[in-house]
N, CA and C atoms as an extended XYZ file, in Angstrom:
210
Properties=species:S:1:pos:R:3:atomname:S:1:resname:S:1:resid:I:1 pbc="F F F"
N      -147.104      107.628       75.349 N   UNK     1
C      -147.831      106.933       76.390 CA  UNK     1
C      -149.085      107.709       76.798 C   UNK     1
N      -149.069      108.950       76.800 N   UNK     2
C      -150.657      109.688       77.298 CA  UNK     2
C      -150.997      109.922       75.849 C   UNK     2
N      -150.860      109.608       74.987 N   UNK     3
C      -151.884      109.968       74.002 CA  UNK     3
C      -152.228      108.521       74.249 C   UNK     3
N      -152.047      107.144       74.527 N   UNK     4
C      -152.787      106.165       74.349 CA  UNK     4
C      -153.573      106.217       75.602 C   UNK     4
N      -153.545      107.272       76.598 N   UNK     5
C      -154.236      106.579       77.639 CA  UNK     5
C      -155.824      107.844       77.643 C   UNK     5
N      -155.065      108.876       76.983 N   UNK     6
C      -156.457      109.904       76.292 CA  UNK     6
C      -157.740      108.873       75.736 C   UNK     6
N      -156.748      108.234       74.440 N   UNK     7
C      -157.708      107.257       73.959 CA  UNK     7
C      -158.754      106.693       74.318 C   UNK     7
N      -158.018      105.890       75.320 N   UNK     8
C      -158.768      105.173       76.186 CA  UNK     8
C      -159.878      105.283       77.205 C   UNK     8
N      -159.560      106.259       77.621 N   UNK     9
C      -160.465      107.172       78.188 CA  UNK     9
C      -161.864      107.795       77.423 C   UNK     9
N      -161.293      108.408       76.629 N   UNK    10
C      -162.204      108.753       75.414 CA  UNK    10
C      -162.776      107.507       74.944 C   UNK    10
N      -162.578      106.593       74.505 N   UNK    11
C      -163.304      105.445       73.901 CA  UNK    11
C      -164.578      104.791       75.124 C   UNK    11
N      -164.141      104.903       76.280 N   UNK    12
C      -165.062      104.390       76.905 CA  UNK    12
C      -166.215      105.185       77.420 C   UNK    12
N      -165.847      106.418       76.985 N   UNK    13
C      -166.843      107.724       77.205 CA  UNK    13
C      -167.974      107.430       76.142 C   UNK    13
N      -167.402      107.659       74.652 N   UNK    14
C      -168.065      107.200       73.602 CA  UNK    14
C      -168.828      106.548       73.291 C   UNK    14
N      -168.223      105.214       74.063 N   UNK    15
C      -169.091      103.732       73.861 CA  UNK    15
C      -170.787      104.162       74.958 C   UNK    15
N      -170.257      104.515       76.055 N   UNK    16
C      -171.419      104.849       77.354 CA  UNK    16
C      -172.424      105.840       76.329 C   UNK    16
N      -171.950      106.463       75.534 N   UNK    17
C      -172.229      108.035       75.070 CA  UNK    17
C      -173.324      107.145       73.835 C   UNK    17
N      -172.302      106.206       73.252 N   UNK    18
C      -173.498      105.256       72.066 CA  UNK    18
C      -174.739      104.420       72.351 C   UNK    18
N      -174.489      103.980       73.564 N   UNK    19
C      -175.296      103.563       73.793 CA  UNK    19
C      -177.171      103.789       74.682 C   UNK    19
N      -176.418      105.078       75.238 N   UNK    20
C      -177.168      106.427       75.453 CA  UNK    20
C      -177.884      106.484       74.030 C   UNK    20
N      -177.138      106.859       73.432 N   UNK    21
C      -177.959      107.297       71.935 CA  UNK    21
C      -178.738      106.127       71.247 C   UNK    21
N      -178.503      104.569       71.381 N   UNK    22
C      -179.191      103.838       71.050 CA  UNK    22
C      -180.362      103.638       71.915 C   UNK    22
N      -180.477      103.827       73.183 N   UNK    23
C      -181.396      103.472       74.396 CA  UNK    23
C      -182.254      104.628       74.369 C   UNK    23
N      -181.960      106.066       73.887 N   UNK    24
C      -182.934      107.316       73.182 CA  UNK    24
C      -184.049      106.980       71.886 C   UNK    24
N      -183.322      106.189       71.873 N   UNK    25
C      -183.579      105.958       69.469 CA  UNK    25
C      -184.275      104.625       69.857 C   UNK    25
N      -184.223      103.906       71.099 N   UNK    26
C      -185.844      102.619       71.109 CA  UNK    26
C      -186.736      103.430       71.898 C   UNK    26
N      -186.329      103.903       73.567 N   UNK    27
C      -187.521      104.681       73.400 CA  UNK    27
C      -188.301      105.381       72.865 C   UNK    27
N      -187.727      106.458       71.908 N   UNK    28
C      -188.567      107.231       71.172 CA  UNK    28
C      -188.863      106.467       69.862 C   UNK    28
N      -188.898      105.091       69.292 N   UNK    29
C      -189.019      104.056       68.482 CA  UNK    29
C      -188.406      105.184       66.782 C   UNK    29
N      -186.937      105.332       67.381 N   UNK    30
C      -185.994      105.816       66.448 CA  UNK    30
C      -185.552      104.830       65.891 C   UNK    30
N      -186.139      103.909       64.510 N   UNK    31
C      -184.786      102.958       63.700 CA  UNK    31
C      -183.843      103.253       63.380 C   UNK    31
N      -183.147      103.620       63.895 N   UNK    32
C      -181.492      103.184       63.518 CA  UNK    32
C      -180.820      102.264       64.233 C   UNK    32
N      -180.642      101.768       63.015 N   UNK    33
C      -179.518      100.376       63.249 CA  UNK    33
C      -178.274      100.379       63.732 C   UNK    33
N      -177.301      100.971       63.056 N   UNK    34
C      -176.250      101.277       63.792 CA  UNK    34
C      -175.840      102.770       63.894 C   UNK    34
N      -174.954      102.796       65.072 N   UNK    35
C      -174.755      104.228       66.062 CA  UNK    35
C      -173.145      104.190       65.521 C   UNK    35
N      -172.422      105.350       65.265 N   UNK    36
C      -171.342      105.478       64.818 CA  UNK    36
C      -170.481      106.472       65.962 C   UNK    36
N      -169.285      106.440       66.366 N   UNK    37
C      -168.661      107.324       67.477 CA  UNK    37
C      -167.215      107.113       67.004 C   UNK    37
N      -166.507      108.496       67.338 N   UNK    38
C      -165.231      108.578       67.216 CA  UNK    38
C      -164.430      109.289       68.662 C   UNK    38
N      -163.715      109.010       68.539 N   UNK    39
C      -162.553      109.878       69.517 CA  UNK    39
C      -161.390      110.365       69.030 C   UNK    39
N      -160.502      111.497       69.836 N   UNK    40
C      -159.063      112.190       69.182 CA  UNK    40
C      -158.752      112.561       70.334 C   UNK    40
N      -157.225      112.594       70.069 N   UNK    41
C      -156.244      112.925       70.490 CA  UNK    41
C      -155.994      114.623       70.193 C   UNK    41
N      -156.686      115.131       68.910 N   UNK    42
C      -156.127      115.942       68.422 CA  UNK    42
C      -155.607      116.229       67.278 C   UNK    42
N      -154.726      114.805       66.629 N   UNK    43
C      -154.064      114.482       65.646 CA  UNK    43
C      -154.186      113.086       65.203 C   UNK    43
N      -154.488      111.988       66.083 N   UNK    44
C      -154.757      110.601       66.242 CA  UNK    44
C      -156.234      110.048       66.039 C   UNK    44
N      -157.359      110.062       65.629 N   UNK    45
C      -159.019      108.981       65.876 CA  UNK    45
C      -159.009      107.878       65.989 C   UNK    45
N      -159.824      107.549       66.537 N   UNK    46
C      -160.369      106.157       66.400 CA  UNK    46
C      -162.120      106.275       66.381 C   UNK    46
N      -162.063      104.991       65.416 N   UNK    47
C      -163.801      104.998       65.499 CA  UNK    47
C      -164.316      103.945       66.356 C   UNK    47
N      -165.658      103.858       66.086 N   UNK    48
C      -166.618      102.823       66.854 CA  UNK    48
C      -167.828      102.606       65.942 C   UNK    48
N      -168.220      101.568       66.335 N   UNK    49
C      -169.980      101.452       65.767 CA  UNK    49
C      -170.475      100.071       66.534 C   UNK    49
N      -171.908      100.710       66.892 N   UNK    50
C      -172.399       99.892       67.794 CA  UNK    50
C      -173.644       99.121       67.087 C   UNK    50
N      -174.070       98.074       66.850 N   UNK    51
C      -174.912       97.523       66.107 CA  UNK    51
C      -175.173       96.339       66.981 C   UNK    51
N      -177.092       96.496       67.538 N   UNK    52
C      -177.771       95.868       68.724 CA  UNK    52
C      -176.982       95.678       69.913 C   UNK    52
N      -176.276       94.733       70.548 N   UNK    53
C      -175.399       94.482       71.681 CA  UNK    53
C      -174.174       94.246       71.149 C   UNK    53
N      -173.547       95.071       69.754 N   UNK    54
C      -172.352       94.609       69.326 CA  UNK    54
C      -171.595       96.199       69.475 C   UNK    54
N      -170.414       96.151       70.149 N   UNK    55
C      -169.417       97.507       69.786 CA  UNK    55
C      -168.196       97.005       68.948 C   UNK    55
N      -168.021       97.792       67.918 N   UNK    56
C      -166.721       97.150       67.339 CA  UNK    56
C      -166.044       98.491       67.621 C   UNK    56
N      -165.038       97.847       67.650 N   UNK    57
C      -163.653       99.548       67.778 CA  UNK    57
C      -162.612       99.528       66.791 C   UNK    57
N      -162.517      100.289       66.264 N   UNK    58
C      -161.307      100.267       64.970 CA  UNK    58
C      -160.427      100.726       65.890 C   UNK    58
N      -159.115       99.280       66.162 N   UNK    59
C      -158.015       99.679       66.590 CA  UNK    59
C      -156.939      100.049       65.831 C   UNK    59
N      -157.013      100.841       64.265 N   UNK    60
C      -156.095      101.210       63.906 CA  UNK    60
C      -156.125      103.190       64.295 C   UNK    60
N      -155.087      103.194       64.488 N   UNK    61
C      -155.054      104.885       64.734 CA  UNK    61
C      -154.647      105.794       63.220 C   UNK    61
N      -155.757      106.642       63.027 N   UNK    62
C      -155.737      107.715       62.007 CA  UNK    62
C      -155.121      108.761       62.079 C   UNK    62
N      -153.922      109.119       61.766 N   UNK    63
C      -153.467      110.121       61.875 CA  UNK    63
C      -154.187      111.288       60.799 C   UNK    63
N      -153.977      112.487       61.285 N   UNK    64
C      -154.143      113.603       60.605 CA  UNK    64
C      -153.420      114.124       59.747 C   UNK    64
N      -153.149      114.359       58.718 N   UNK    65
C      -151.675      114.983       58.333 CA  UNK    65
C      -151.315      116.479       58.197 C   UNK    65
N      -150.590      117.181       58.642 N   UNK    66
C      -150.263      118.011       58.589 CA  UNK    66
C      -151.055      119.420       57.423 C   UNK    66
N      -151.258      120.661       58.028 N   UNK    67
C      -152.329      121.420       57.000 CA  UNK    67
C      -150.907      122.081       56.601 C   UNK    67
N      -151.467      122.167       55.102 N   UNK    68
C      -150.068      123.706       54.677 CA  UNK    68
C      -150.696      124.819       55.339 C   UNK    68
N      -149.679      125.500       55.084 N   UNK    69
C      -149.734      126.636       55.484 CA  UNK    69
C      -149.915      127.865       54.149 C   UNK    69
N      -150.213      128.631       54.401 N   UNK    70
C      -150.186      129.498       53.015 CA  UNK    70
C      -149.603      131.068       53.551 C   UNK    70
């Protein structure tokens, strides 16, 4: 339950955070088209991409998998 609510939190930081970065990139007449953002848990991501007044959010969660150890 708090890793989904990290998420969430985090995602809406991101999105504010992308669009910051798109509203930088017209004033300074930066073309880029689309703005890319992720968030974690730690072990969990999710992405984003923002393209003109569009945010899409990949609601599948990425896990990390485990590093060996040596």
């Amino acid at each position: 339950m708090q890793l989904r609510c990290s998420l969430k939190v985090g995602l809406r930081q991101c999105a504010a955070e992308m669009v910051a970065a798109q509203k930088f990139n017209e004033i300074n007449n930066i073309p880029i088209a689309t703005i890319y953002g992720s968030v974690t848990s730690g072990t969990v991501w999710r992405f984003l991409k923002l393209e003109a007044k569009t945010l899409t959010i990949d609601l599948n969660d990425y896990a990390v998998p485990p590093v060996a150890h040596f």
